[in-house]
N, C-alpha and C positions, 0 to 999 in steps of 0.2 A: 537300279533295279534290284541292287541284293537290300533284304532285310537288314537293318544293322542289329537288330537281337540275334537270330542264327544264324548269320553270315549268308546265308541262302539265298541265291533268286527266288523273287516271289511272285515271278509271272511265266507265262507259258508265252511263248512266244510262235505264231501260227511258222508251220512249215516253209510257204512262199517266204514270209519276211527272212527268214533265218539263214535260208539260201541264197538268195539278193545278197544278204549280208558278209555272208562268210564261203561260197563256191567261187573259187578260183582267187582266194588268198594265196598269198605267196606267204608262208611261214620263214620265221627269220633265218638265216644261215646256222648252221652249226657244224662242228668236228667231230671228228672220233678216230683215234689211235687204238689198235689192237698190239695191246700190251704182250707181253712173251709171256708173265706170271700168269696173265688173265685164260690167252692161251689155253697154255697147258691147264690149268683150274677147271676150265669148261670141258677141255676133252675129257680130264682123266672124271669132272662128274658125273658125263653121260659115257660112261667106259667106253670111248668112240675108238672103232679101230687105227692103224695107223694110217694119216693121212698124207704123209708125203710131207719132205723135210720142207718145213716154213711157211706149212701152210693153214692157215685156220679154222674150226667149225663151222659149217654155214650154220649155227642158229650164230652169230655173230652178224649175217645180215640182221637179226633183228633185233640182237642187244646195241651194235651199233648205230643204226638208223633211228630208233627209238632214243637210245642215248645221247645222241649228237645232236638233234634238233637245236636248234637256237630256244625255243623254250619249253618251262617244264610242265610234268603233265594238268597241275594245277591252270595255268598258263593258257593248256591248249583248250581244258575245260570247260573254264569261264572265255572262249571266243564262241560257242556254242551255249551259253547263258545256262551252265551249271557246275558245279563243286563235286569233291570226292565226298563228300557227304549224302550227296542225291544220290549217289550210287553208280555212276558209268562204271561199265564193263567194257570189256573188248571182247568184241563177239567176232571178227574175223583176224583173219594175217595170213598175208598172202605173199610168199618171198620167191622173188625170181632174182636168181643169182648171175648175173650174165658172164663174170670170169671168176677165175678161186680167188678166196682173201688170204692176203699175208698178213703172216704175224708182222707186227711192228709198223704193217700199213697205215697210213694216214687218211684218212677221209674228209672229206667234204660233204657234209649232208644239208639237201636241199628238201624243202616241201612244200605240198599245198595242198588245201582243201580241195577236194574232188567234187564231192556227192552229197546230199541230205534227204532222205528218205524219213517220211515219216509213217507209223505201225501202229497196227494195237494186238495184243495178246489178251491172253486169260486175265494177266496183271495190270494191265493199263495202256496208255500210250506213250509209246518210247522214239526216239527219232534215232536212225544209225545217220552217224556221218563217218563219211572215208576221206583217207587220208591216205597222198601218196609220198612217199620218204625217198628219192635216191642216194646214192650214195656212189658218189666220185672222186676218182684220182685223177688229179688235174682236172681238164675235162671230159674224162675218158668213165660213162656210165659202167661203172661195177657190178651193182647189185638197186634191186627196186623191192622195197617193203610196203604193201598197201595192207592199211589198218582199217578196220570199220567199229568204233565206238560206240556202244547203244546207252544214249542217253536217256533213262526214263523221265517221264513228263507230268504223265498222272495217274494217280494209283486206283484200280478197281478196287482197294480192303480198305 
């Protein structure tokens, strides 16, 4: 279904199929380590007060979770039959941190397609899909990032 002259999907594919297709995928495993450098980088660039010795920013829930996934966001794009070229945005994020993160933690991040919602705007018809990220030490749930991507579809201009 992608064009081979702009790499682009060249179909619209109805709401129902797409959800059939891809709600309650299990997206592939992936890690994430909170590095000491990265750390401190991200506090001292949101001049975050101090947080107590070894422990890390929560927006790391969601450079983590997002970073860890098993794949990339190209990857997560085209399971939803579109490219960074069509333009997806991230229209939501929603992090619920259930205990602090340590520097030098290790993660396990799990996900899966939640949701697909299809809209139309001023500009067209766009479908948001969600996406839920955990993010585990050992088995023991950490942190949860739910993402909602709005895929536009087709354009009112």
């Amino acid at each position: 279904m992608i064009d081979q002259t702009s790499g682009r999907f060249n179909a619209v594919i109805s709401e129902e199929a797409l959800a059939d297709e891809i709600v309650g995928r299990v997206l592939p495993d992936g890690g994430y380590r909170i590095e000491p450098y990265l750390a401190w980088l991200v506090a001292d660039a949101v001049e975050s007060p101090g947080l107590g010795v070894g422990l890390a920013h929560p927006m790391f829930t969601y450079f983590a979770a997002q970073g860890g996934i098993g794949v990339t966001l190209d990857e997560l794009f085209a399971m939803a039959y579109a490219t960074s070229d069509d333009g997806v945005m991230l229209g939501t994020a929603e992090l619920d941190i259930v205990r602090p993160l340590e520097v030098g933690q290790r993660f396990d991040v799990v996900g899966t397609v939640e949701d697909v919602t299809r809209k139309s705007g001023r500009t067209g018809v766009f479908d948001i899909v969600t996406y839920r990220l955990e993010m585990r030490d050992a088995a023991v749930l950490c942190a949860t990032l739910t993402l909602g991507f709005i895929y536009p579809r087709e354009s009112r201009r």
